[in-house]
C-alpha positions in Angstrom: 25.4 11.7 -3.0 26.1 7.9 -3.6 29.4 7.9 -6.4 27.5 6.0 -8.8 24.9 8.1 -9.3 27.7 11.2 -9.9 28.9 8.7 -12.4 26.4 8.7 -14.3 25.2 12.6 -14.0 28.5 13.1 -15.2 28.3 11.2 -18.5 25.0 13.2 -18.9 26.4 16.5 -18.4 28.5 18.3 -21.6 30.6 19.7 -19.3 34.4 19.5 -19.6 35.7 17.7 -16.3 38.1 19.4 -14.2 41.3 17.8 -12.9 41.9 20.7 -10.0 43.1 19.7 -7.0 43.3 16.0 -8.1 46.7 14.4 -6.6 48.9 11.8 -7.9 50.0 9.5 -4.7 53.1 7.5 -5.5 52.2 4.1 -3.3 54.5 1.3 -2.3 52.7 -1.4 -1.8 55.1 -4.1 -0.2 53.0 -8.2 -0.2 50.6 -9.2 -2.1 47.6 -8.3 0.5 48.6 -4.6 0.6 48.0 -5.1 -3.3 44.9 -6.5 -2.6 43.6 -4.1 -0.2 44.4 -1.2 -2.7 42.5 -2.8 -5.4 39.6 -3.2 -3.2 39.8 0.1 -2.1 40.1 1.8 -5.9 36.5 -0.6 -6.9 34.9 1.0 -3.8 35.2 4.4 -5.1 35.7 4.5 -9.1 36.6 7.4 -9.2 40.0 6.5 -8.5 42.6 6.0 -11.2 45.2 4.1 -11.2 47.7 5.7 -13.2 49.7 2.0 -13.6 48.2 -1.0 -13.1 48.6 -2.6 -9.4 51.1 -6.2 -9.5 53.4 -8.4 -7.9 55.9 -7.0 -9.9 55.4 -3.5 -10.0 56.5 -1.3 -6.1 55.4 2.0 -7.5 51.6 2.1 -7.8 50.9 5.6 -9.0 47.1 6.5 -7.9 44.7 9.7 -8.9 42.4 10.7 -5.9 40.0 13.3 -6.3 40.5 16.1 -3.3 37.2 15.0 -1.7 38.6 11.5 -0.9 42.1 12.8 -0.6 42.4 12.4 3.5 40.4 8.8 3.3 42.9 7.4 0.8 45.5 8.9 3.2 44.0 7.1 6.3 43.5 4.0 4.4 47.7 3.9 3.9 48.4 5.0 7.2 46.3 2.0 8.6 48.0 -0.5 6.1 51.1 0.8 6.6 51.3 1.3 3.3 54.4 4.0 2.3 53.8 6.4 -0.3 54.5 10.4 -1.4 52.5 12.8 -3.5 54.4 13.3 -7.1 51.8 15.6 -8.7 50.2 18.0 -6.5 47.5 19.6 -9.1 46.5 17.0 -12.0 44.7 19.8 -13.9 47.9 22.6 -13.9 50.1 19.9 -15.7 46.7 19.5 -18.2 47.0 23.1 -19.2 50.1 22.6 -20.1 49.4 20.2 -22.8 47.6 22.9 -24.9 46.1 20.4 -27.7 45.1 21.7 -30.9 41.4 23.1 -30.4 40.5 24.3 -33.7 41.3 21.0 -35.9 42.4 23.3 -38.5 46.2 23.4 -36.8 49.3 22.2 -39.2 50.9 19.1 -37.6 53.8 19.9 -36.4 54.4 18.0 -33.7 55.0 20.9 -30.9 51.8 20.5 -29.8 49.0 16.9 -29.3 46.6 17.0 -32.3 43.2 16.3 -32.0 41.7 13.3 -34.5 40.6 15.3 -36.7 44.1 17.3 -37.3 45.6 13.7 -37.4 43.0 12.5 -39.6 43.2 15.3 -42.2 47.0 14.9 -42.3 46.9 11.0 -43.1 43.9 12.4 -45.6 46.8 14.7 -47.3 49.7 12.5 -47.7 48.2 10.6 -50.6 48.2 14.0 -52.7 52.0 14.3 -51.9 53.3 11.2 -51.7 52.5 8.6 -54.3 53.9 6.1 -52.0 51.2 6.4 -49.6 47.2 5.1 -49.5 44.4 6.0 -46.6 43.2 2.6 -45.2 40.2 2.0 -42.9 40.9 -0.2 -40.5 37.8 -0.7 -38.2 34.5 1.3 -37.0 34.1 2.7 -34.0 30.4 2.4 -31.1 29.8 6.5 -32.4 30.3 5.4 -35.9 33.9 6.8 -36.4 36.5 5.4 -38.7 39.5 3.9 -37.7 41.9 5.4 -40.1 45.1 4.7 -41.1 47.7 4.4 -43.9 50.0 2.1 -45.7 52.9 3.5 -47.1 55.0 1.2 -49.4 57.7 1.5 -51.9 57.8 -1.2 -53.7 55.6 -4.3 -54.4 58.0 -6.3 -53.7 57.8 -5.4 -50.2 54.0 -6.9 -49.7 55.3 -9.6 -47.9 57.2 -8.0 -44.9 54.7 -5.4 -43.6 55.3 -3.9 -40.0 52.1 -2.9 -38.4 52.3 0.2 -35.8 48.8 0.9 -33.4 48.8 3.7 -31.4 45.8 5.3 -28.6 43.5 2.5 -28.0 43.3 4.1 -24.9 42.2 7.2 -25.0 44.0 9.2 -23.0 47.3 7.9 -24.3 48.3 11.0 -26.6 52.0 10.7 -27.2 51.5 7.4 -28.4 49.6 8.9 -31.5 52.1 11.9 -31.4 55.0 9.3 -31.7 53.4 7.9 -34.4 52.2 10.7 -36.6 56.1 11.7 -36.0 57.6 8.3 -36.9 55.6 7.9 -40.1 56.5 11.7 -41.1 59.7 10.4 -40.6 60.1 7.7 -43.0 58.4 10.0 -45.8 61.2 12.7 -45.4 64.2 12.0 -43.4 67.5 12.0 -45.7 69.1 9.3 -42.7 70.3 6.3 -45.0 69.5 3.7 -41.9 65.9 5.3 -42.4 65.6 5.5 -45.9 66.9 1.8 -45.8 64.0 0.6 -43.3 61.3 3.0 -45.0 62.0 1.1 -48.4 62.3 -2.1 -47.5 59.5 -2.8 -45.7 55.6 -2.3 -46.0 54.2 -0.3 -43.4 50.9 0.4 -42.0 50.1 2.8 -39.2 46.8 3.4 -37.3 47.8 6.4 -35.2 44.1 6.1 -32.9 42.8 3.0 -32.5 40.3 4.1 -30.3 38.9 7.3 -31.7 36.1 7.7 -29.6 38.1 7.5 -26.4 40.4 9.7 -27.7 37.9 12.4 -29.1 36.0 12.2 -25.4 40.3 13.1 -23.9 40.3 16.0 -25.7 36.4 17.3 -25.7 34.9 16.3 -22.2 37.6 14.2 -20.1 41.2 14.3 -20.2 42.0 11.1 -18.1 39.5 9.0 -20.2 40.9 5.6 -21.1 38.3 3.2 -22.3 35.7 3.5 -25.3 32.7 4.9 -25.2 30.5 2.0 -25.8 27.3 2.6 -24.3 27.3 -1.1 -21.9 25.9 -0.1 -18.8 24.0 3.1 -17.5 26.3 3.6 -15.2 29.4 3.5 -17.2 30.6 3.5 -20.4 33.1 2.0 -22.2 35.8 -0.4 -22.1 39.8 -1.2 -21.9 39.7 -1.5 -25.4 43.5 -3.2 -25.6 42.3 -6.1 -23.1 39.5 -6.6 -25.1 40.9 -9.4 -27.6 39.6 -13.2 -27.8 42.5 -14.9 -25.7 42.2 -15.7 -22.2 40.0 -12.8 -22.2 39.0 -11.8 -18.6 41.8 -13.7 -16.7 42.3 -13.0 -14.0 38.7 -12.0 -13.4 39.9 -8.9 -11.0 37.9 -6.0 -12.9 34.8 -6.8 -13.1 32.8 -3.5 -12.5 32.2 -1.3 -15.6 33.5 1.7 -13.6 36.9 0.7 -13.4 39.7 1.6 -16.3 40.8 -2.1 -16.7 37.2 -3.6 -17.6 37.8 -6.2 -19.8 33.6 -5.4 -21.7 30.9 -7.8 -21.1 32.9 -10.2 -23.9 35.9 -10.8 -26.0 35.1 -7.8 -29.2 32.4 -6.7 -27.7 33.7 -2.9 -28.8 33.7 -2.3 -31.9 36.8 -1.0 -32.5 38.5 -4.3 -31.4 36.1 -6.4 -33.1 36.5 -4.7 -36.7 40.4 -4.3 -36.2 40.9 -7.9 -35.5 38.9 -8.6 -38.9 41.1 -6.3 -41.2 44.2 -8.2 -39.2 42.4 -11.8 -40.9 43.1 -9.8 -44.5 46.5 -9.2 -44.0 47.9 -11.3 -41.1 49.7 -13.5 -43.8 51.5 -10.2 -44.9 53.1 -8.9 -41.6 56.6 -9.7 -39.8 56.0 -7.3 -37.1 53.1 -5.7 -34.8 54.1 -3.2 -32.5 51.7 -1.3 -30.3 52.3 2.2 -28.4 50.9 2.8 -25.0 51.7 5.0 -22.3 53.4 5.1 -19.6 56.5 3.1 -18.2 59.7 3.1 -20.8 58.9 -0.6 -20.6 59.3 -2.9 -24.4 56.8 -5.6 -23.4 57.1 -9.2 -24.9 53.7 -11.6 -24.9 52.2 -13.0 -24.0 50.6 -11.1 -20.8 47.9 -13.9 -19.9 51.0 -16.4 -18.5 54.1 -16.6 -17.6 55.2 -19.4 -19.4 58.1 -17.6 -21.8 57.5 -17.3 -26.1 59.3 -20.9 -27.7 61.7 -17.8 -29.5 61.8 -15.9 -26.1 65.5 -15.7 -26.1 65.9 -14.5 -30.0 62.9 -11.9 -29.1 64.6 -10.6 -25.9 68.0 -10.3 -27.3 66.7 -8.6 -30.3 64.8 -6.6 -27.3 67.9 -5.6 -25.7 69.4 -4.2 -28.8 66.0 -2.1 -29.3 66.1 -0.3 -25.7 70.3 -0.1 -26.1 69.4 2.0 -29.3 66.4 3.8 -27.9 69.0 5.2 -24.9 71.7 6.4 -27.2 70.3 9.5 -28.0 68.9 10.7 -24.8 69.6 8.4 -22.5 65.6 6.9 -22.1 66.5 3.8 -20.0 63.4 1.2 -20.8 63.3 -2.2 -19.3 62.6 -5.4 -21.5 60.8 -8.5 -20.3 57.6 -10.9 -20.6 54.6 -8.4 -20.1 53.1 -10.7 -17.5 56.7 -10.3 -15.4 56.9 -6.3 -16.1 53.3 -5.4 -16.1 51.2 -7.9 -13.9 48.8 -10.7 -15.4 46.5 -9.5 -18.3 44.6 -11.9 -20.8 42.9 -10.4 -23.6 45.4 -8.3 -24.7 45.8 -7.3 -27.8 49.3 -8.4 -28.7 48.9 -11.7 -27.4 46.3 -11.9 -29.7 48.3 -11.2 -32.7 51.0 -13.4 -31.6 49.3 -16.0 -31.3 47.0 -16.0 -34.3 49.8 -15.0 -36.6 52.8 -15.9 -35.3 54.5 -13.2 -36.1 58.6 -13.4 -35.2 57.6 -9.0 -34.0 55.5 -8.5 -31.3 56.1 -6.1 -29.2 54.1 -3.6 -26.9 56.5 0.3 -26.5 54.9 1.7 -23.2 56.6 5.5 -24.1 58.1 8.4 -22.2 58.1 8.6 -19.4 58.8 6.9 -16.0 56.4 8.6 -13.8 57.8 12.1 -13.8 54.7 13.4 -16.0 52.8 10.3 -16.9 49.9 11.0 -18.8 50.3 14.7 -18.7 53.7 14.0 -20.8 54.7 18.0 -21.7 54.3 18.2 -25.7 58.2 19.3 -25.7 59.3 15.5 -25.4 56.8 14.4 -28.6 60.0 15.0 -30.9 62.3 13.6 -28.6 59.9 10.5 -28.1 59.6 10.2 -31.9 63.1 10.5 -32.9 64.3 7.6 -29.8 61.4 5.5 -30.7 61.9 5.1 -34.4 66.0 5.1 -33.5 64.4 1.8 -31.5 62.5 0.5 -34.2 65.8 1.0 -36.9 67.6 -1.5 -34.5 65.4 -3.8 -33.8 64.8 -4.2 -37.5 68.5 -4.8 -37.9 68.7 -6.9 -35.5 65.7 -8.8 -37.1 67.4 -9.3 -40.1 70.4 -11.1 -37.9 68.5 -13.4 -37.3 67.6 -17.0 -39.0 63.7 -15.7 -39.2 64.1 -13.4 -41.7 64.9 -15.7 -44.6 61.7 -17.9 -43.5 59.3 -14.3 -43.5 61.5 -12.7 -46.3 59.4 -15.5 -48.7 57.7 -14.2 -51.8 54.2 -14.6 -51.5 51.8 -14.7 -54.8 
């Protein structure tokens, strides 16, 4: 039966997709055709996932191959001459071990991934206990879900230096949410001064999912789903909803096919999620110092802009201030992350959400946390490392704050504002 047509049976059928026998190959592509080759090969045959994305700068291509193109991916390296070695032998056994909350009525807790609407009733809750805190809406989803988040804020005086944390636009992403569920709990309750200092000086606002409907589909039908679920072509729904942003949007024009992860949509906003997001940033853009955004996977602290590789005019004062961030995130465990432009560390990507921000608001923050870990687990992070990923991530965040007030920006972002 021709693939696309098993596409789109699949979206039809309510039944929750199996990861059995699925394979993780570990590729090493070694010149820019091999690159080429793969990425032709992966748009022949959607159902292959690339677990990161293929580029020049990136030797480790990790790749998902369903078992009934298992020995065809294997003769299409061995013809290449392309290296590589299976690192997950059973996609679906490392799945079970997730366990998510299936109920929605779990308390969060942070031992296990929480469904959205365990999240959402949590960030529901904290208004009742914490005075400091309000539910905000931050978008609308294709299905009609709410993008729901919270500002938490001590003091009025702090309006003007708001830090903005995004977590799960894609789907399938969960410890980014987990880490950020954590890191919020965190500067409600923890009785460490350096957090109580950051907590209370600063306006925060956190949107653990920014793509509900993704992440709702991860957890009820698909566990590998990364896009949205907007309904764009019969075939295939959805798209990359973090490329999505008006800037350089669809450059380079590599993913083109609706069935592959990294489609850009038919147009800059054209999911709803992006598009509505990007409108509550015009209400408050004037308000924030720093936008940071939570993916997975890589232990990589991107920089913008992704679309080029020309460097940020403050490149130096962000990278520094980057080091310090990733010196702090390894204390604790030893989580080594690498810091550098995100067109140099993760391959040429316009539309991306950051470089969005950055360059509407010009914000002195931006930066992009791809979590835990380094390929070990990859999406199938075990929930054991969600507190560990918390506790290094917001150690991380605590420096690079610091660090931030070092610097000459903060007196020119530290204005009052009416």
């Amino acid at each position: 039966m021709n693939i696309y047509v098993l596409v789109f049976l699949g979206s039809c059928i309510a039944e929750k997709i199996s990861y059995e026998h699925y394979k993780v190959f570990r590729t090493h592509p070694e010149t820019q055709h091999d690159l080429h080759l793969l990425k032709q090969f992966a748009e022949r045959i959607p159902a292959i996932d690339f677990w990161n994305r293929p580029n020049e700068f990136n030797t480790d291509i990790d790749v998902m191959i369903p078992p009934e193109h298992e020995k065809e991916f294997e003769n299409f390296l061995y013809t290449r001459n392309i290296d590589s070695e299976i690192v997950k032998q059973d996609v679906q056994d490392l799945i079970k071990k997730q366990h998510s909350c299936s109920t929605g009525r779990c308390a969060l807790g942070w031992t296990q991934y929480a469904t959205l609407a365990q999240i959402d009733a949590w960030l529901y809750s904290l208004p009742k206990h914490y005075k400091t805190v309000k539910v905000i809406i931050a978008g609308k989803t294709f299905e009609g879900r709410n993008i729901t988040g919270v500002h938490l804020s001590y003091s009025r005086d702090n309006r003007h230096k708001a830090i903005f944390i995004e977590a799960n636009m894609h789907g399938r992403e969960w410890i980014t949410s987990a880490a950020a569920t954590f890191i919020l709990n965190e500067l409600l309750t923890s009785k460490n001064p350096e957090i109580r200092r950051v907590a209370e000086s600063y306006d925060w606002y956190f949107v653990p999912v920014a793509n509900p409907d993704g992440f709702v589909y991860s957890h009820e039908q698909d566990r590998m789903w990364y896009k949205t679920r907007t309904n764009h072509n019969w075939l295939c729904r959805g798209a990359d909803a973090a490329i999505n942003w008006d800037i350089h949007w669809s450059e380079p024009a590599t993913y083109t096919h609706p069935c592959i992860e990294p489609y850009p949509g038919p147009k800059p906003f054209s999911e709803s999620c992006t598009k509505t997001m990007s409108q509550y940033f015009y209400k408050m853009g004037d308000y924030l110092i720093a936008y940071l955004s939570f993916h997975s996977y890589g232990q990589i602290l991107g920089i913008p802009y992704g679309h080029s590789p020309d460097l940020l005019d403050n490149y130096n004062t962000t990278y520094s201030i980057g080091l310090k961030t990733v010196e702090s995130i390894a204390k604790r465990y030893g989580t080594r992350y690498t810091v550098g432009n995100l067109y140099n560390v993760k391959g040429h990507s316009g539309g991306f959400s950051v470089d969005w921000v950055k360059d509407m608001f010009r914000l002195p923050l931006v930066y992009v946390f791809y979590l835990r870990d380094n390929g070990k687990y990859g999406y199938t992070l075990p929930p054991d490392q969600i507190i560990p990923t918390g506790l290094e991530t917001l150690d991380g965040i605590v420096a690079m704050l610091k660090a931030y007030e070092e610097t000459p920006w903060s007196a020119h972002y530290f204005k009052k504002l009416p």
